[in-house]
N, C-alpha and C positions, 0 to 999 in steps of 0.2 A: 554633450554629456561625455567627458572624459573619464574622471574618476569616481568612487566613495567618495564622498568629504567626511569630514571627521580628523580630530587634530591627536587621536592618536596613533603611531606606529601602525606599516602593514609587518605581516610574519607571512613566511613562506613554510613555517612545520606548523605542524597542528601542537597543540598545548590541552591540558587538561581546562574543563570549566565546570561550572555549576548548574547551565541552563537544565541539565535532565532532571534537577532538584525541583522546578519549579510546579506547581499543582495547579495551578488557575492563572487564563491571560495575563493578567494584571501582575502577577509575578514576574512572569516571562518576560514582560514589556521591560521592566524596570532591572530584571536581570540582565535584558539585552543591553540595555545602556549602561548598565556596570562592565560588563564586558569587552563591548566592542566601540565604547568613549562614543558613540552617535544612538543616539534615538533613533526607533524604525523608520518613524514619518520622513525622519530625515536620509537616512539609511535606504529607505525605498525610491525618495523624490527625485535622487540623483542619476539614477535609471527611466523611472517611469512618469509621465507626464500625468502630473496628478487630475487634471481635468479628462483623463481616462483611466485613471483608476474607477473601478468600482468596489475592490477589495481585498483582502492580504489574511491568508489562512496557514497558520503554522501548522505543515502536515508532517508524516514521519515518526519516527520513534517519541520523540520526547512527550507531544500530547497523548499515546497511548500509555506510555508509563514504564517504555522498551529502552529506553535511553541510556545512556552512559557517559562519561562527562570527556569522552573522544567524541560523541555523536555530530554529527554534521546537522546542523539548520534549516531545516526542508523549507522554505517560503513557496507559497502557490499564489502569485499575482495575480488577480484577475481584471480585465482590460475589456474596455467597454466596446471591442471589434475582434475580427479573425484575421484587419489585415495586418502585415509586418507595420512595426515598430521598429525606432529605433533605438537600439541597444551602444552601450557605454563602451567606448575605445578597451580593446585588451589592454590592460599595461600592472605590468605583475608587481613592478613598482608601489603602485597604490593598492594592490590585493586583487586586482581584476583580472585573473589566470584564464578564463574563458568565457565568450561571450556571440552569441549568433541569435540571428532573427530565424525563424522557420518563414516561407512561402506560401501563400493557398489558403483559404478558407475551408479544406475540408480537415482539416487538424484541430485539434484541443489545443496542442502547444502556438506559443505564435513567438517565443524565443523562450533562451534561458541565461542565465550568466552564473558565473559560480565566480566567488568572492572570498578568496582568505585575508581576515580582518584579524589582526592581533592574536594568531596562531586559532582561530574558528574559522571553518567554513563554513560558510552562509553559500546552499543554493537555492536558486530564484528560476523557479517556472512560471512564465507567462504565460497565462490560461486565459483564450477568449471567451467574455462569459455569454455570447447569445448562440456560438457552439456546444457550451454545458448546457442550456435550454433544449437546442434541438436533441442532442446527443441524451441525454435523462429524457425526452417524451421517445425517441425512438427506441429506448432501452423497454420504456415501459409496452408499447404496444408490441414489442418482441419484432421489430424491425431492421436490426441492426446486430452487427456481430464484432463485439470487441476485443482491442487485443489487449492484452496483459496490461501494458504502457496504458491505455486507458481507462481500465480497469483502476489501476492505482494513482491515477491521475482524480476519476472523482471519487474514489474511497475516502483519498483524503481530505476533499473537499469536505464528506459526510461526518469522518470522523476527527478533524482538526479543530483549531481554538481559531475560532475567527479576531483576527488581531485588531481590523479597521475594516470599515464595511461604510456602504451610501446605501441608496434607497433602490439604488441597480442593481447591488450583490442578491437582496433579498428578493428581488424579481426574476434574476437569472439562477437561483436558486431554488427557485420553489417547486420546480417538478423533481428535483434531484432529491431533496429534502422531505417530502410528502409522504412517500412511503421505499419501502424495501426491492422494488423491482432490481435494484442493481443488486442485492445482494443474492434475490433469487437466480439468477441470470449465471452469475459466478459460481453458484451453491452447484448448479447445474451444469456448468462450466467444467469445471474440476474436478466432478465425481465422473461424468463421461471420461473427462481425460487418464483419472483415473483407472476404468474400467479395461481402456484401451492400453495401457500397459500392463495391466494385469493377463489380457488376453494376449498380448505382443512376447508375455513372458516364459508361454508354456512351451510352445516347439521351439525356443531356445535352450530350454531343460536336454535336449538329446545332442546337441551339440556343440552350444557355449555358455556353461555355469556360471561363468563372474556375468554373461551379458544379461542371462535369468535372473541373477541376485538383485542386480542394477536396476533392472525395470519393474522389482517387486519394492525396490525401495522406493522410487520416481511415485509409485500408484502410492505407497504409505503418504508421502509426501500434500498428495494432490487430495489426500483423504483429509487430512487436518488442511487444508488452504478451502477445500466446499465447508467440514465441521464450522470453521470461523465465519466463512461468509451466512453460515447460516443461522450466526450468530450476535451478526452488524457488524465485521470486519470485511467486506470483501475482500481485501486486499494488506496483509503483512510483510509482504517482501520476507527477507532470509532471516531477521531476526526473531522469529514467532515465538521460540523455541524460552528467548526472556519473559516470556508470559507468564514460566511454570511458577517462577519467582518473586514477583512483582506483588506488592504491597498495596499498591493504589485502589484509591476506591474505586475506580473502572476498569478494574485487573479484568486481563479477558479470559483467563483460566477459570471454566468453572470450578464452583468450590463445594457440589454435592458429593457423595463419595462413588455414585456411578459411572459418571465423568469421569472424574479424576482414577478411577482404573481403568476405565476406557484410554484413556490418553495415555496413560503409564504404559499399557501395552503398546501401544503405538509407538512410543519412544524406543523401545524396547527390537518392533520391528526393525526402525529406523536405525538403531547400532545394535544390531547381534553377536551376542560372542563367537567370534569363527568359529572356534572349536565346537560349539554344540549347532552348529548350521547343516542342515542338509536340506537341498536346495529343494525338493519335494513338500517336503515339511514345512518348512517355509514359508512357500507360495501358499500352500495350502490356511497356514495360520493366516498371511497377508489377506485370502479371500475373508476370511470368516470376517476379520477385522473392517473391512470393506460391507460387509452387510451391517454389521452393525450398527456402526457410523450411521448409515443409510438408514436404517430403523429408527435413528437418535434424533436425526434430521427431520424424516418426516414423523416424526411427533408433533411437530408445526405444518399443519394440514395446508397451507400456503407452497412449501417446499414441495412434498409430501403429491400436491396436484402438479407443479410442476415437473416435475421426472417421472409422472406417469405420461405426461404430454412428451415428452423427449422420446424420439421415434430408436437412438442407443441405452436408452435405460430402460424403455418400458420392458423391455426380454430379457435386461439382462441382471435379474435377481438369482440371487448364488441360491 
């Protein structure tokens, strides 16, 4: 397995496209093939040995509705083992700019390749799916502690457009898919991390004001990444922020009017006018904003029992 095949042109800049237009797979599909002259099936076969595929989910901005027609192709391949695979010769030639196997069976990834096709990048993470089995029941019995990278590794499993799937993906999916443990986990996740710069921010107040300002922004930050997760987003990476905008019918901005001032101040903490900033005030607005959330959240008495169970949240109500 050397290259893509496909009989159009590779580009080395990126170009404008249309895929963040699309609203349902079956758009996707056939806007892929308008775009990058190969169909996915074929487009995936040339990397992946299809008698180990189990399935192909477009995660990333464009299936939440964050997308933009620079957005990069998130593909999460899923492969019926943990161990290495073999992955497709570099050669920038044909669009193949990076390409590695990962080692071990205790990883989610087991390679990736990133692919610019006709000025898109397409990247392509190979996801072992009987480590998404173990890894979703250890999530759920609260046995396991994950990092970020995993995090948004089965977020977008959860919240992607499954492109091509067998009888495997649905099997190696089904504890992932069954209920919200992972979102609880992250909810939980990111309001402690939160809490913890909030606390990290106040004896910086006597001696380094931009380092107080900085970790009162980090905790706003980590407030809206738990709000979403406890929302069925565990995981938005950096562009969240295009949610406020977004027209889609699975816009993740809510649209009551208590939210949407909620979040308006949040934005609000997140770029304050210097001039009217004093770093007491501040902090002190960042706290209130930090309970609230937390009040919004546990309105879903699922969340609500989890962060009473968390041994840094149960004390640490403002």
């Amino acid at each position: 397995m050397n290259a893509i095949g496909g009989s159009a042109p590779s580009s080395h800049g990126k170009r404008g496209h249309g895929l963040h237009t699309c609203r349902t797979p079956d758009a996707f599909l056939a806007r892929f093939e308008f775009e990058l002259g190969t169909s996915l099936p074929s487009f995936v076969d040339h990397f992946i040995d299809r008698n180990r595929l189990a399935g192909v989910v477009l995660g990333g901005s464009i299936p939440l509705g964050l997308g933009t027609s620079s957005s990069d192709v998130d593909l999460i391949v899923m492969v019926d083992s943990g161990e290495p695979i073999e992955m497709p010769t570099v050669d920038p030639r044909h669009g193949v700019v990076f390409s590695g196997a990962f080692a071990g069976t205790a990883r989610l990834d087991v390679g990736e390749v990133i692919v610019m096709r006709d000025g898109v990048e397409v990247d392509v993470h190979c996801v072992s799916g009987p480590r998404v089995v173990q890894t979703a029941a250890q999530v759920r019995d609260g046995s396991i502690s994950l990092t970020e990278h995993e995090i948004g590794v089965l977020s977008r499993i959860k919240t992607g457009w499954v492109l091509d799937r067998s009888g495997a993906f649905d099997a190696y999916c089904g504890v992932l898919l069954d209920d919200n443990s992972l979102e609880v986990r992250a909810a939980t996740w990111h309001l402690v991390g939160a809490f913890q710069e909030l606390e990290d921010s106040q004896p910086a107040l006597s001696d380094n004001i931009p380092l107080a300002l900085h970790l009162g922004r980090k905790c706003v930050e980590k407030v809206f990444a738990a709000f979403f997760a406890s929302r069925g987003f565990a995981f938005l990476g950096g562009k969240w922020m295009r949610a406020h905008n977004t027209d889609r019918s699975h816009a993740l901005w809510p649209v009551d009017d208590d939210i949407r001032a909620l979040t308006r101040d949040g934005l609000t903490l997140l770029f304050p006018n210097p001039a009217d900033v004093e770093p007491a005030a501040y902090l002190d607005r960042v706290a209130r904003f930090v309970d609230l959330v937390r009040t919004e959240i546990e309105k879903d008495m699922t969340f609500k029992v989890a962060f009473a169970l968390s041994p840094q949240l149960r004390s640490a109500r403002l």
